[in-house]
Backbone as numpy.savetxt, mean C-alpha at the origin, in Angstrom:
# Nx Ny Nz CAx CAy CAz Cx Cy Cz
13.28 -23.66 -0.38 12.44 -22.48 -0.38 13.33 -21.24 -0.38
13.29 -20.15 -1.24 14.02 -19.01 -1.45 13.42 -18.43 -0.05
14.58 -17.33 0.29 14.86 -16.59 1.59 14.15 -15.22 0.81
13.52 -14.92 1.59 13.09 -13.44 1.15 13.16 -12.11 1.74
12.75 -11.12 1.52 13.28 -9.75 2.32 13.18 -9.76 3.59
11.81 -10.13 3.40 10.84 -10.39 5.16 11.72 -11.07 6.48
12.59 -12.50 5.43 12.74 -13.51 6.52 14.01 -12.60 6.95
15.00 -12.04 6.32 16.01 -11.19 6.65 16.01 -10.27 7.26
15.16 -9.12 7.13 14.72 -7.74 7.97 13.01 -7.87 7.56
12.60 -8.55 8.74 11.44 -8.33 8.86 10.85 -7.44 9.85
9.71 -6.89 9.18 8.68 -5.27 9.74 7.84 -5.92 9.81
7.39 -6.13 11.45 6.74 -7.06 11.92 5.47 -6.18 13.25
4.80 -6.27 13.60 3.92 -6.07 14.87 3.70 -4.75 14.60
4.66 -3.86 15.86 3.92 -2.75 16.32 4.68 -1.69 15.12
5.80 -2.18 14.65 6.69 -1.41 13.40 5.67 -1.26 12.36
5.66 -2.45 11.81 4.56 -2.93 10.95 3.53 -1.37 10.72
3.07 -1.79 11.73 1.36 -0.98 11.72 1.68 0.48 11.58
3.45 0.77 12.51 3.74 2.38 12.32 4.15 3.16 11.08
4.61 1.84 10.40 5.25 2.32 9.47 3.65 2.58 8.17
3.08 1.86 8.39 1.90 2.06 7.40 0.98 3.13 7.86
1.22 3.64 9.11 -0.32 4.61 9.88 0.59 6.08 8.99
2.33 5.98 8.70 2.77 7.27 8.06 2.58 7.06 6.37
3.08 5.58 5.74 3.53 5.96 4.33 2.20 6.53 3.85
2.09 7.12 2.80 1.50 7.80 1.68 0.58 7.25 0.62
1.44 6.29 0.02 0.86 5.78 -0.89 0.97 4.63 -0.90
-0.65 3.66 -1.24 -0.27 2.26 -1.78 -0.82 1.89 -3.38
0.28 0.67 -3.53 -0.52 0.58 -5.02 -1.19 -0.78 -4.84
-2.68 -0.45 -5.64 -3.43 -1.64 -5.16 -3.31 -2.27 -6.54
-3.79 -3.76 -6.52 -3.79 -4.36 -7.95 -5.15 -5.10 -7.54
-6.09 -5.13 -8.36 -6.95 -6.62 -8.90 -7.09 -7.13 -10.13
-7.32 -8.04 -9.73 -8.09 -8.93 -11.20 -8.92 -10.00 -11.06
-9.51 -10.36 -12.28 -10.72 -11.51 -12.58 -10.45 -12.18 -13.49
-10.72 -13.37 -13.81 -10.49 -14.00 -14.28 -9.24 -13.72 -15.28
-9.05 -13.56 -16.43 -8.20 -13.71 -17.55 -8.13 -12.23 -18.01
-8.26 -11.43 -17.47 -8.61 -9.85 -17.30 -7.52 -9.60 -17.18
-6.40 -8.11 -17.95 -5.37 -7.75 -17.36 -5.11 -7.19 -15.93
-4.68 -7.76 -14.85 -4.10 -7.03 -13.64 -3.73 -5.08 -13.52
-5.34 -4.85 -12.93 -5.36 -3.27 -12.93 -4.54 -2.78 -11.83
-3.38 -1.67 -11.78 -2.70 -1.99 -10.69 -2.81 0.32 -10.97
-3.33 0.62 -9.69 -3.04 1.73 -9.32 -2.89 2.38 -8.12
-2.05 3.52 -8.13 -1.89 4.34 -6.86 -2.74 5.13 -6.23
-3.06 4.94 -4.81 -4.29 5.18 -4.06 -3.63 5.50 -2.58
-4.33 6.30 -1.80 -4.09 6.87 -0.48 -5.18 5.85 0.33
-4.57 5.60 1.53 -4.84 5.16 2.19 -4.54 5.43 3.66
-5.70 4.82 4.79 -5.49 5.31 6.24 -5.87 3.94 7.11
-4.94 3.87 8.34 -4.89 2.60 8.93 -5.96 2.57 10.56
-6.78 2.08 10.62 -7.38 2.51 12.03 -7.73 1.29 12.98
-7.15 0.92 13.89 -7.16 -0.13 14.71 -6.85 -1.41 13.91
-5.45 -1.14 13.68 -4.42 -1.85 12.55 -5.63 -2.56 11.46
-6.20 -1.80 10.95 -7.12 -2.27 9.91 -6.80 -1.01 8.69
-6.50 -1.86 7.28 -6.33 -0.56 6.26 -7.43 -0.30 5.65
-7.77 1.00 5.17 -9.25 1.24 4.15 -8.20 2.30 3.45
-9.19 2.22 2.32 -9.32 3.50 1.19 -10.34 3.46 0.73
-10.60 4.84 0.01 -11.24 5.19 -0.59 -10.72 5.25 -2.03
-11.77 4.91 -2.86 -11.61 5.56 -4.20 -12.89 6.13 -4.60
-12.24 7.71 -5.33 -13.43 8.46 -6.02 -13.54 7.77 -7.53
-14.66 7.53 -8.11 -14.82 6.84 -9.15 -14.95 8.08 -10.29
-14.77 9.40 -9.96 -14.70 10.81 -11.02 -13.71 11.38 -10.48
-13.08 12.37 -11.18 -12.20 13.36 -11.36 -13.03 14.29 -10.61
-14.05 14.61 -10.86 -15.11 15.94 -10.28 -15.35 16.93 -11.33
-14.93 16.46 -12.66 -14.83 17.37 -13.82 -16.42 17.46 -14.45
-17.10 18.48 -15.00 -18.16 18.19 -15.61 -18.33 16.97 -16.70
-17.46 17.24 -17.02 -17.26 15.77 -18.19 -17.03 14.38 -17.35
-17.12 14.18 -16.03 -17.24 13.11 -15.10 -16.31 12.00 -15.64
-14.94 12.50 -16.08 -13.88 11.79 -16.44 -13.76 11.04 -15.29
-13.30 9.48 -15.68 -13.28 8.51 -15.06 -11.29 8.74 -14.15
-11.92 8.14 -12.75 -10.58 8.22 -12.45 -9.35 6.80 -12.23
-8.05 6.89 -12.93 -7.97 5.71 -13.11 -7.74 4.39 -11.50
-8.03 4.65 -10.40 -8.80 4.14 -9.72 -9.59 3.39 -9.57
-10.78 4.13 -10.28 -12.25 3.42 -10.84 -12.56 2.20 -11.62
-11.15 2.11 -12.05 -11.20 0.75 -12.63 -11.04 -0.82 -11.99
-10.85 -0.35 -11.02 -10.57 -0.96 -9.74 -12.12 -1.91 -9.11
-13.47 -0.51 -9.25 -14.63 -0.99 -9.08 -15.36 -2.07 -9.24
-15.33 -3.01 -10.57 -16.04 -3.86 -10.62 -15.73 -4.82 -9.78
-14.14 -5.14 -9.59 -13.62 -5.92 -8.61 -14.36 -6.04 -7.59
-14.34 -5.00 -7.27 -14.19 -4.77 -5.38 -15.81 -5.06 -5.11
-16.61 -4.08 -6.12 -17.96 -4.91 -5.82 -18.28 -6.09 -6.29
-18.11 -6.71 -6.80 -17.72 -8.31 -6.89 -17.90 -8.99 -6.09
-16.74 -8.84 -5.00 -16.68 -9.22 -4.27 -15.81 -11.01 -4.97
-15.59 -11.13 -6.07 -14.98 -12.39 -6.59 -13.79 -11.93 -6.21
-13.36 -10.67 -6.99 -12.32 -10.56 -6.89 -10.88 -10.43 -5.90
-9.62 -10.98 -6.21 -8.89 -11.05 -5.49 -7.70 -9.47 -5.65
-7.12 -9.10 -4.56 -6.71 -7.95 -4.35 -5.49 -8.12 -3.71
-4.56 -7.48 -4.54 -2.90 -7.15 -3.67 -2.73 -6.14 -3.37
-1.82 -5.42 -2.73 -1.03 -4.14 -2.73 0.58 -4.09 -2.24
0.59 -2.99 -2.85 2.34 -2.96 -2.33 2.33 -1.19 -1.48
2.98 -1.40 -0.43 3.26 -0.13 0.29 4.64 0.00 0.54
5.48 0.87 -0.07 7.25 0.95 -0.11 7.78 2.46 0.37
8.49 2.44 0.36 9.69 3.46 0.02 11.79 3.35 0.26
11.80 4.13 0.09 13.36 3.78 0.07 14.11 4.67 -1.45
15.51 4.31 -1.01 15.98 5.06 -2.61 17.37 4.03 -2.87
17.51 3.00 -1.80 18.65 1.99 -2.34 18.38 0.72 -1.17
19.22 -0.36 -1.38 19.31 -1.41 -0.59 19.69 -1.10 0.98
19.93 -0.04 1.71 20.23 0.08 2.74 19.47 0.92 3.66
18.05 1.70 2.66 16.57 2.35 3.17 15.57 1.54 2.81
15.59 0.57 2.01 14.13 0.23 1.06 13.70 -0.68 2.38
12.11 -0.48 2.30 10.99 -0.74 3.57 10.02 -0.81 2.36
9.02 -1.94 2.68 8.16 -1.98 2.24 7.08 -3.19 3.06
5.86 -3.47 2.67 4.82 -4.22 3.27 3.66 -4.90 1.94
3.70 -6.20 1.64 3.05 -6.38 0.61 1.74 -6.93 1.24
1.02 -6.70 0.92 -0.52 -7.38 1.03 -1.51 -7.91 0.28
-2.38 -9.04 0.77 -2.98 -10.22 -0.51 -4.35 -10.47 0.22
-5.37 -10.60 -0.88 -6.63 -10.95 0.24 -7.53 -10.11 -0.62
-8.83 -9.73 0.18 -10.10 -9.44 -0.16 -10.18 -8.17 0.07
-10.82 -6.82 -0.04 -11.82 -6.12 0.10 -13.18 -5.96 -0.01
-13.64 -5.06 1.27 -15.11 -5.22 1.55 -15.56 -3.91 1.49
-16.73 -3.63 1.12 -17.20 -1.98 1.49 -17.64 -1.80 2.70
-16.99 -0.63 2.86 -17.37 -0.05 3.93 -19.13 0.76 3.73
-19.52 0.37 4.79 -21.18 0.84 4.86 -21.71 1.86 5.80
-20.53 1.74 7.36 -21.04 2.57 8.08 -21.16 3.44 7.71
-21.76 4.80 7.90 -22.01 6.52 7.51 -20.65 6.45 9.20
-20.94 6.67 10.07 -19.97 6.99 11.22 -18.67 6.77 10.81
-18.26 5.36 10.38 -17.20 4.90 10.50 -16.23 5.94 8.82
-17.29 6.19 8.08 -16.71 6.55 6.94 -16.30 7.99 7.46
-17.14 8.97 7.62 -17.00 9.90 8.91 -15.59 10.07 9.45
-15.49 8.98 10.38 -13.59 9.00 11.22 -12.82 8.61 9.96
-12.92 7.76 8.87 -11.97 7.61 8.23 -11.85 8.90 7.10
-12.92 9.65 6.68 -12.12 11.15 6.47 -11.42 12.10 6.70
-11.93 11.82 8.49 -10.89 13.01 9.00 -9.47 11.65 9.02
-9.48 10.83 9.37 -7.68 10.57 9.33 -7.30 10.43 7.79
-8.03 11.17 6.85 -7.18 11.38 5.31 -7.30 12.72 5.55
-7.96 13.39 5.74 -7.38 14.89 5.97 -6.60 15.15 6.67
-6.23 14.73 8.26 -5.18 14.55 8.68 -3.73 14.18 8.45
-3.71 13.26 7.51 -2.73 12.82 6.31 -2.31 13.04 5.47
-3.06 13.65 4.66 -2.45 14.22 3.41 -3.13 15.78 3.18
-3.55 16.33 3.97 -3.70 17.84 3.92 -3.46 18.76 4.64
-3.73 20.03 4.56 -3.00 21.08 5.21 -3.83 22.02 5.50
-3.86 23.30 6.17 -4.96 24.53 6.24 -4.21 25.01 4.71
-5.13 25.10 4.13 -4.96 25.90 2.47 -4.26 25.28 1.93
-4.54 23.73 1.98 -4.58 22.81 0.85 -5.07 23.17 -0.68
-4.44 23.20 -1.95 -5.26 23.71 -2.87 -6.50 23.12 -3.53
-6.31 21.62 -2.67 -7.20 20.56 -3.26 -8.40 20.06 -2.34
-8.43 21.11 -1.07 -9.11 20.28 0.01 -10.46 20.85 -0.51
-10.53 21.77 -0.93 -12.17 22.45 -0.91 -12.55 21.11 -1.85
-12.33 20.89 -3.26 -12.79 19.81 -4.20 -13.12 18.25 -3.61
-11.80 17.89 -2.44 -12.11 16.62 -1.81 -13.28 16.90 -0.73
-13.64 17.91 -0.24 -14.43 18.06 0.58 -15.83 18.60 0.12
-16.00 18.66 -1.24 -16.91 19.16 -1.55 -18.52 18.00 -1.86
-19.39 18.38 -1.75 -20.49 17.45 -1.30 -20.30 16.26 -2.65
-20.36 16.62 -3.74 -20.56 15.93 -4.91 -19.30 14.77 -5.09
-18.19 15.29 -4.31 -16.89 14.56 -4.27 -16.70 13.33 -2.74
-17.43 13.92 -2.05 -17.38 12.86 -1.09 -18.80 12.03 -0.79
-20.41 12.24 -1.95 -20.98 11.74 -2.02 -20.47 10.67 -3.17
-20.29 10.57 -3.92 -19.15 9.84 -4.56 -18.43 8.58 -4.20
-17.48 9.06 -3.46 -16.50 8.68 -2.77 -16.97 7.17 -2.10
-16.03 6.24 -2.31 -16.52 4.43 -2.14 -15.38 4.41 -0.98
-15.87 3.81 0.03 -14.70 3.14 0.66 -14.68 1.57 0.83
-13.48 1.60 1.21 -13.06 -0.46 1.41 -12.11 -0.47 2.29
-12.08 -1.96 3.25 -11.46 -2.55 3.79 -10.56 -3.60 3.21
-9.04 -3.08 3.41 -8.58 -4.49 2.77 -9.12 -5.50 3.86
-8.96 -6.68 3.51 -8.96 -8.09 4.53 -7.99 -8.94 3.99
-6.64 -8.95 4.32 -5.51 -9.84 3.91 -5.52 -11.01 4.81
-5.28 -11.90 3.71 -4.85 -12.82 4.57 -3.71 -13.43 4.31
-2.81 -12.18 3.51 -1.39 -12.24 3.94 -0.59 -10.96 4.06
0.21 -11.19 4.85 0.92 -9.48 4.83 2.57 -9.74 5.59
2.98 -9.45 4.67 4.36 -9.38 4.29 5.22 -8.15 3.99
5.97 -7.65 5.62 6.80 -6.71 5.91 8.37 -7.19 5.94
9.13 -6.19 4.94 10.41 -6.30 5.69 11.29 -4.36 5.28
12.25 -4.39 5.94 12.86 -3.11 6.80 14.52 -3.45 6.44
15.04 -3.02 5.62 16.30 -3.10 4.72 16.86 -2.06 5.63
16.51 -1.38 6.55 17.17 -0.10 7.37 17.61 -0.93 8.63
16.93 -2.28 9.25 17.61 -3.19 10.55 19.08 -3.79 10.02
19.29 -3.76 8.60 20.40 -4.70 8.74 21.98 -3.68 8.77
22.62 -4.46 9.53 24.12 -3.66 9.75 24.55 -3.27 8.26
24.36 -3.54 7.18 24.84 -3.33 5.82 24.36 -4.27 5.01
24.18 -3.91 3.58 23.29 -4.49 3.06 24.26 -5.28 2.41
23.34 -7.24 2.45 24.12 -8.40 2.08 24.64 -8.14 0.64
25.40 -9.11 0.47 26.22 -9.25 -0.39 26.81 -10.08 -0.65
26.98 -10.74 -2.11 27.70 -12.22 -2.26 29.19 -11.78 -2.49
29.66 -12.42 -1.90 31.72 -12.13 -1.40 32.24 -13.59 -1.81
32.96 -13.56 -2.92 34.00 -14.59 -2.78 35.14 -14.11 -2.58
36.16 -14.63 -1.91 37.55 -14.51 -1.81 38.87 -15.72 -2.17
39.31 -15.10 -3.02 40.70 -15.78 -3.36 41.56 -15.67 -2.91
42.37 -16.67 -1.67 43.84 -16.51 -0.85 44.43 -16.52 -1.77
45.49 -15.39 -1.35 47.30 -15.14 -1.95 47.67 -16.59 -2.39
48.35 -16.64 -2.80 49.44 -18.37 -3.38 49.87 -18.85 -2.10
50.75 -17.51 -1.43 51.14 -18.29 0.22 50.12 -19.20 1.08
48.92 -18.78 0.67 47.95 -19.33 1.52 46.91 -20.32 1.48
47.16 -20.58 0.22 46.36 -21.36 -0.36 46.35 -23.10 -0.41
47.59 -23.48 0.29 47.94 -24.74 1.01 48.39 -25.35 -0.42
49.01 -25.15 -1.14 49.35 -25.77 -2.96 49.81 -27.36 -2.17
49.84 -28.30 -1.97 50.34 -29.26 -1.62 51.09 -30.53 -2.70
């Protein structure tokens, strides 16, 4: 069985959950049957180590341009469909962190619960005089607005920043003196 990032520097428990309540962005993928694998970038927020997002299925444009997100939809209401994501960052072998995830999504239904999970995306990715908050907050944009629960039932962290230096295959060739010529 190949050794993988995880089993080496694994981001595990309470890391795990911290490191995902900050990153930014995940990219989600589904598919159905023999369908190409739709794979896009989406914000997301973590609340009692449980992940949701939302996706808006419009731009908010009069022309109700589709957002590429939305393609995501038939999946998820489906409910057939199966769902990955990848959550990363890093800029070489001695920062790269990431968390992969596999499993289902469900819609979210509560009105309350959808409620707290807006304010922790405004909390997250906005600011006082955001240029974009009036549009995300605007009635037509968050009547809209779908949310989901991932439900993995796998999740796979590892943390390239625990290891003393990043591995490396080393061979070495002794001098002639040392090499025992017999």
């Amino acid at each position: 069985m190949p050794v993988t990032q995880s089993d080496i520097a694994p981001l595990t428990d309470a890391a795990l959950w911290g490191y995902l309540e900050k990153a930014k962005t995940m990219r989600l993928a589904t598919v159905t049957g023999r369908q190409a694998i739709e794979v896009s970038p989406i914000w997301f927020v973590v609340r009692l180590e449980t992940i949701y997002f939302p996706i808006d299925p419009t731009v908010g444009d009069p022309g109700r341009a589709a957002t590429p997100a939305s393609r995501h939809l038939p999946v998820l209401d489906s409910n057939k469909g199966r769902v990955s994501a990848v959550i990363d960052d890093g800029e070489d072998l001695t920062n790269f962190r990431g968390v992969q995830l596999a499993g289902k999504a469900s819609a979210v239904e509560n009105s309350n619960l959808t409620e707290e999970l807006l304010d922790l995306v405004l909390e997250k990715y906005f600011y006082i005089g955001h240029p974009h908050l009036e549009h995300y907050l605007s009635r037509g944009a968050v009547e809209l607005r779908r949310w989901f629960c991932l439900v993995p039932d796998r999740i796979d962290g590892w943390d390239r920043r625990l290891l003393p230096q990043p591995p490396i295959l080393e061979r070495r060739i002794l001098p002639p003196h040392l090499r025992g010529n017999d």
